[in-house]
N, C-alpha and C positions, 0 to 999 in steps of 0.2 A: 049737261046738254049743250050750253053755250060754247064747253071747251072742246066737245067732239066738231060743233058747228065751224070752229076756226081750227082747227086741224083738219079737216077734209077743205077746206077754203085754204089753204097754205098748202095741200097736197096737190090740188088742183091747179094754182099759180105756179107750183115747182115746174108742173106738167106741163102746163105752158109755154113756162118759159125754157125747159129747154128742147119740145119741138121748135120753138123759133129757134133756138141754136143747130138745131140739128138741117132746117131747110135750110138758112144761112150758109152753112158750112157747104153745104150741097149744091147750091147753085153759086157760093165764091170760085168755087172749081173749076167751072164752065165759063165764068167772067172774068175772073183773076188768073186763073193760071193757077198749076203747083203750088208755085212758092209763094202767091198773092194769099191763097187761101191758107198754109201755116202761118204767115202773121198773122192774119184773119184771126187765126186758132188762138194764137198763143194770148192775144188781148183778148180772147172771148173767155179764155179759161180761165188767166188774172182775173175778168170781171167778175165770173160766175164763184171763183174763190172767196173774190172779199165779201160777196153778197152771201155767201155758203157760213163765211164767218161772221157778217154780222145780226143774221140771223139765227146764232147760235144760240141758245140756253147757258146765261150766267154761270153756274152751276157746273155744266160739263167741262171736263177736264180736257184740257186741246190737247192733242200727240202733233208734234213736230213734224211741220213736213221732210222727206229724206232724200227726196227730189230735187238735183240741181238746177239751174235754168236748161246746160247742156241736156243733159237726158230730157226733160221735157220738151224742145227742141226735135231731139230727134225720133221717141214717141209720136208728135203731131206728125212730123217731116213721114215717116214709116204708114201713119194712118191714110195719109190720103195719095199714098203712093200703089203702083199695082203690086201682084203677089208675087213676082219675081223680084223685084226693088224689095218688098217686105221682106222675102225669106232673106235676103243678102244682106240686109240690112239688119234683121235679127241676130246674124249670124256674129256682124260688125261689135254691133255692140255688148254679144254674149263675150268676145275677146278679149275687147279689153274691160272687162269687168274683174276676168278671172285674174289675179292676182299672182305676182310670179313665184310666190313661196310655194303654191298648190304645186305646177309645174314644177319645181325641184323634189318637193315630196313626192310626184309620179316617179320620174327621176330615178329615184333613191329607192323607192318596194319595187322597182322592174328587177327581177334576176340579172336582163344580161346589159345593165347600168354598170363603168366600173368607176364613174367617179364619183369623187369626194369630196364631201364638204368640208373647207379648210377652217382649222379651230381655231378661235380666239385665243390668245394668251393672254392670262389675266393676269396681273403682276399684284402682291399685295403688298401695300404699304403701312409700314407699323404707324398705328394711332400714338404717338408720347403726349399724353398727359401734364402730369408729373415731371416736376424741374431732374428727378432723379430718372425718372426714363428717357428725356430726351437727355441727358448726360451722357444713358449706355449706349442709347445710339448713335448718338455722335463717337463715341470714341468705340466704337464698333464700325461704324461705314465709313470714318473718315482718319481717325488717327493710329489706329494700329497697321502694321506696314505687313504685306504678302511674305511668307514665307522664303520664296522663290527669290524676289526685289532684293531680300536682305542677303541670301547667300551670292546672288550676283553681283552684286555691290561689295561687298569682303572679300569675294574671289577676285575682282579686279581691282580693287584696295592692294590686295596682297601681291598680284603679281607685278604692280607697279613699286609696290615695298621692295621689292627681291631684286629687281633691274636696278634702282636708285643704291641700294645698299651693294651689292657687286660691281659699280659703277666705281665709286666712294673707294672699296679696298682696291681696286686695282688701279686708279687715277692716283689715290695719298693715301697710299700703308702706311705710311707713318702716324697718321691723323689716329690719335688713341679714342674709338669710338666703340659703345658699346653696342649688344647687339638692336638692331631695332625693331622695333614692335609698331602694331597698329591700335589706336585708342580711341578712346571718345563717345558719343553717346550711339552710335551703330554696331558698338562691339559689347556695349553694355547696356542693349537690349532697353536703353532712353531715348533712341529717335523717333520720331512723328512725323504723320504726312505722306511723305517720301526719303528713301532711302537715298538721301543725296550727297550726304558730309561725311568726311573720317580722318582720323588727326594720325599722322606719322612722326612717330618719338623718337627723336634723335638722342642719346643718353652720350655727353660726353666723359671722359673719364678725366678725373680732376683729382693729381697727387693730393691728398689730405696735408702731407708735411711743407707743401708749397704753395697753399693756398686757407685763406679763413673764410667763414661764413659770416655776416655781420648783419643780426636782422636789423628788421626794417626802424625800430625805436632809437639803435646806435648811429642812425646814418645822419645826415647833416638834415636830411629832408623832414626826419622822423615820422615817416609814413611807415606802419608795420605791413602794410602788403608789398613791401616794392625792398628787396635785399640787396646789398652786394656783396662780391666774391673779391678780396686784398690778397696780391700775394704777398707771403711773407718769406720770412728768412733770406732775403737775399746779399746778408753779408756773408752766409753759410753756403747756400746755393745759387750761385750769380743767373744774371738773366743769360736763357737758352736753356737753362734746365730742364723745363717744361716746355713742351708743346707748345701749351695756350698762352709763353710767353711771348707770341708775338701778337696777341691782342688784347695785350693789358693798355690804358689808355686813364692815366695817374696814378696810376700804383691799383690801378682794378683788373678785374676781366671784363670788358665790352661785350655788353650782349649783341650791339649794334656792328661791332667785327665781327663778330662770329658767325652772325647773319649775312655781313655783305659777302664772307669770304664761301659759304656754302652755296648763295645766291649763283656767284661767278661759277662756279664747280659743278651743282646741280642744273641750272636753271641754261650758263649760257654753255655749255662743255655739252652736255647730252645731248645724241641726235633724236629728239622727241616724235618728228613725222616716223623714220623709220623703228621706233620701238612701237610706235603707234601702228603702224602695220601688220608686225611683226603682233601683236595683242588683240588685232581686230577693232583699233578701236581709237579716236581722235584726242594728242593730246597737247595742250598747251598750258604756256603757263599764263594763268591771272599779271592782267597789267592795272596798275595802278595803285596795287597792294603792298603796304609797307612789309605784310607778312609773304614767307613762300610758299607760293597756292597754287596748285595744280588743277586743272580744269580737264577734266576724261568725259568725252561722249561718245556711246552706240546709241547709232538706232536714234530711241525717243529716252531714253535714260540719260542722266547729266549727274558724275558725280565729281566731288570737289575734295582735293587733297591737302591739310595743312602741313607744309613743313616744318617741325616745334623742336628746337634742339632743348635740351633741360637739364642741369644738373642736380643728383641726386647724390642727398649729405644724412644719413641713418635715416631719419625719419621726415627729411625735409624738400620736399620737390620744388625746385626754383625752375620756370619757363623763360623762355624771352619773345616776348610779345612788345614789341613795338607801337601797336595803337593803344596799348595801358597806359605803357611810361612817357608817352610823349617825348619830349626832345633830351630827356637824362639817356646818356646811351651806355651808363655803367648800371641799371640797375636791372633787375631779376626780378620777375614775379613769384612770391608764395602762392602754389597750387594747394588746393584743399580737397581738386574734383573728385579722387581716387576715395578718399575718408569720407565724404559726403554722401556718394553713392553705395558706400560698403554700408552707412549710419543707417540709410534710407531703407536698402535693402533690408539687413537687418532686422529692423521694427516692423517691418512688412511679415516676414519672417515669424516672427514672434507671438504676433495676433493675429495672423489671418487678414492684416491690413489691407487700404487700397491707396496708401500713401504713394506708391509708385504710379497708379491710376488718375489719379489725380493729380498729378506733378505732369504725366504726360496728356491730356486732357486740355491743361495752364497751358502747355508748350504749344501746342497746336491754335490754341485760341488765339496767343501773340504773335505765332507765325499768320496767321489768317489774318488777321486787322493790323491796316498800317500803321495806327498810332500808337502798337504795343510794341512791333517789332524791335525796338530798342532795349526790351525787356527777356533777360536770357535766362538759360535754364539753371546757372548757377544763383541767380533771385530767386527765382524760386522755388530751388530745392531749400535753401535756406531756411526761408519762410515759413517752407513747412517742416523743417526738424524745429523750428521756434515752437511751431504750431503745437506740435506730437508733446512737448513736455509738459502742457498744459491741458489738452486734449489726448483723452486715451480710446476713444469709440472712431476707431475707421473700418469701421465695416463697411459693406454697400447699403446697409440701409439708411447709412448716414454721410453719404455719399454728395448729395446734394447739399445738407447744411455744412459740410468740413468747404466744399468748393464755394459757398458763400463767403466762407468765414476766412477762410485764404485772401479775397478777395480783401473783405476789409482789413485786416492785418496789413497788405499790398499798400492800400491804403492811409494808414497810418502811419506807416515807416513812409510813406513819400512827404507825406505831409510835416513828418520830420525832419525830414532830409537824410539821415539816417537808417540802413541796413546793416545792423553787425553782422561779421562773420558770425557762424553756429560754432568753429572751432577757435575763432581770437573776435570778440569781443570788441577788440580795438580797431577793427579793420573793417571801413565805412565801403560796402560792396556800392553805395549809390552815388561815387566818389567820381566813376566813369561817364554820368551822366551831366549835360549842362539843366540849366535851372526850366527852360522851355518845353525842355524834354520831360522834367519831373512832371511840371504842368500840365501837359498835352496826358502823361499816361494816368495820372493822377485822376484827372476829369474823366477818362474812360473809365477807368475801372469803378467811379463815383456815380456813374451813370446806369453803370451794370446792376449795382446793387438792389433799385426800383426795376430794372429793365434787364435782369441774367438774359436774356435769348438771344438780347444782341450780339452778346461774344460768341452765341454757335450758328451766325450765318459767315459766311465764309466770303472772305474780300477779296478787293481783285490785286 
């Protein structure tokens, strides 16, 4: 009885109170004006809300009002305006209610609609996990080279070959040269990155009966990588017998003549702008290079030409490389590239390996970070024919721990100071480096071993 008694006494003050809002609102109109009476409204409704709410039952669950200040605004503004301002006003705010996606879905079911809604394109990018998925991807999206890059790259390797070498016979027929070929790791399917380098082999021909080979352990230096070429018999055959008797330089053949004399012939004798023409394509020579280096651009492509004269003795490839031997300008380097790559090959070959995978992988990781770039890909093919005779699992699924384990070997050998050659033992490959440089790559690759990822971001 008591709780009916105070609910009809709380329905009756409800009732009260908003006849007094309502004669309020009705004579503000008359007093205030329009707009006097929506503020009127809007602090009448604020009051009648918190009183609405604080007269609410514990208990009851509140629903969120959905009402912004705007729209309540212009509800009041619409109530106390006449029926013409209401219907325009109604009209107003049905407008922009509607949302523009409706409008395009009308749009779109009309028959005689003929546009389209333009599709997203959604690109996906593979999730790498796994030290051995981000391995395939990287050497997926970054280090193997376009089909197209390579043969365009060998087709103007080659058409530069054939000018330089028709050049040669018809400037010094006499010059006994064998035929030339183009080498290197673009030709034998070891470049990374970009198809940008290729080595042009000069083969000269060297009488056997007027000349000796002296490796590297008989020579005064007794370094085994670094040979010279004596001639001999010259109580038998006086000097002028031979050709290359005019760049002997102590009783040697001078790799350092041989080079300056090619230098002059190729480098300042050819008209380079118009062959350059004549090929589509710009060519110059590298300045500053103790070697002869040829620089070809089209377009956005840049590739670079080594000039490498070499003699070849049955089974022995002497180069002359000038930034190896430093200031000795009679010795010859022993090449092993040809034997190293056949070895590599080979054992790839043989198990279904990804020893070639991982060699080129290396190669791009040093090309990529500056303080490896001193680190070339005959280290590391080495490294890993070391690797192979001690490890016989390179498949992909071990892909990941052979590229660890590369690493540390890397490692080791710097920490010794010491790289044998894979085919002479005696021949310290880490011979070319100074001791800051061992140190610099030594601490990168020490870093990689807790942190591999760092070698596959990509430097500037």
């Amino acid at each position: 009885m008591e709780g009916t008694v105070q609910k009809r006494g709380k329905s009756r003050g409800e009732d009260g109170f908003a006849t007094a809002v309502d004669f309020l609102l009705a004579n503000a109109r008359l007093v205030l004006g329009v707009g006097g009476a929506a503020v009127l409204g809007i602090a009448t409704l604020a009051v009648k809300r918190l009183i609405d709410r604080a007269a609410r039952p514990p208990g009851e669950d509140e629903k969120p009002d959905q009402k912004s200040i705007s729209e309540t605004w212009e509800e009041l503004s619409l109530t106390g305006a006449s029926p013409k301002l209401l219907k325009r006003g109604l009209e107003n705010s049905v407008n922009k209610s509607l949302p523009a996606v409706i409008k395009i879905e009308k749009e779109d079911c009309s028959p005689s609609s003929t546009a389209e809604v333009p599709k997203l394109e959604i690109r996906r990018v593979p999730l790498c996990v796994t030290l051995q998925e981000k391995l395939l991807h990287y050497y997926q999206s970054h280090v193997t080279l376009s089909e197209s890059d390579v043969a365009q790259a060998k087709q103007k390797a080659l058409d530069v070959c054939m000018e330089i070498q028709a050049f040669l016979r018809s400037k010094q027929p006499e010059m006994p040269l064998g035929e030339m070929c183009l080498g290197g790791s673009l030709f034998d399917g070891l470049q990374v990155v970009s198809a940008d380098h290729a080595c042009l082999l000069v083969p000269l021909l060297i009488e056997e009966k007027f000349w000796y080979f002296v490796p590297g352990e008989e020579t005064i230096l007794n370094t085994p990588q670094f040979w010279m070429v004596r001639r001999t018999n010259l109580e038998y055959f006086g000097r002028g017998s031979s050709y290359w008797d005019k760049f002997i330089v102590g009783g040697y053949l001078s790799s350092n003549a041989v080079n300056e004399s090619l230098h002059k012939l190729v480098m300042g004798s050819m008209n380079w702008p118009a062959l350059g023409s004549m090929l589509d394509c710009t060519i110059r020579q590298v300045m500053g290079s103790q070697e002869l280096k040829l620089e070809i651009q089209q377009e956005q492509s840049q590739l670079f030409i080594d000039i490498l004269p070499i003699i070849r003795f049955e089974e022995t490839v002497l180069t002359s490389q000038p930034e190896s031997k430093g200031n000795f300008e009679n010795l010859w380097c022993r090449s092993f590239y040809t034997d190293e790559a056949t070895k590599l090959r080979d054992l790839d070959a043989s198990d279904s390996g990804l020893r070639l995978c991982c060699l080129k992988i290396l190669k791009a990781v040093c090309k990529d970070q500056p303080s490896l770039r001193r680190v070339t890909g005959g280290h590391l093919v080495n490294v890993i024919l070391h690797l192979s005779d001690t490890e016989s699992d390179w498949s992909e699924a071990a892909l990941a721990d052979r590229f660890l384990q590369v690493i540390t070997e890397v490692t080791g050998y710097l920490e010794q100071g010491f790289l044998p050659s894979y085919f002479n033992s005696a021949v310290n490959l880490l011979s070319e480096l100074s001791a800051e440089e061992i140190d610099e790559i030594g601490y990168t690759f020490y870093c990689a071993l807790s942190n591999p990822d760092m070698l596959l971001q990509r430097g500037v």
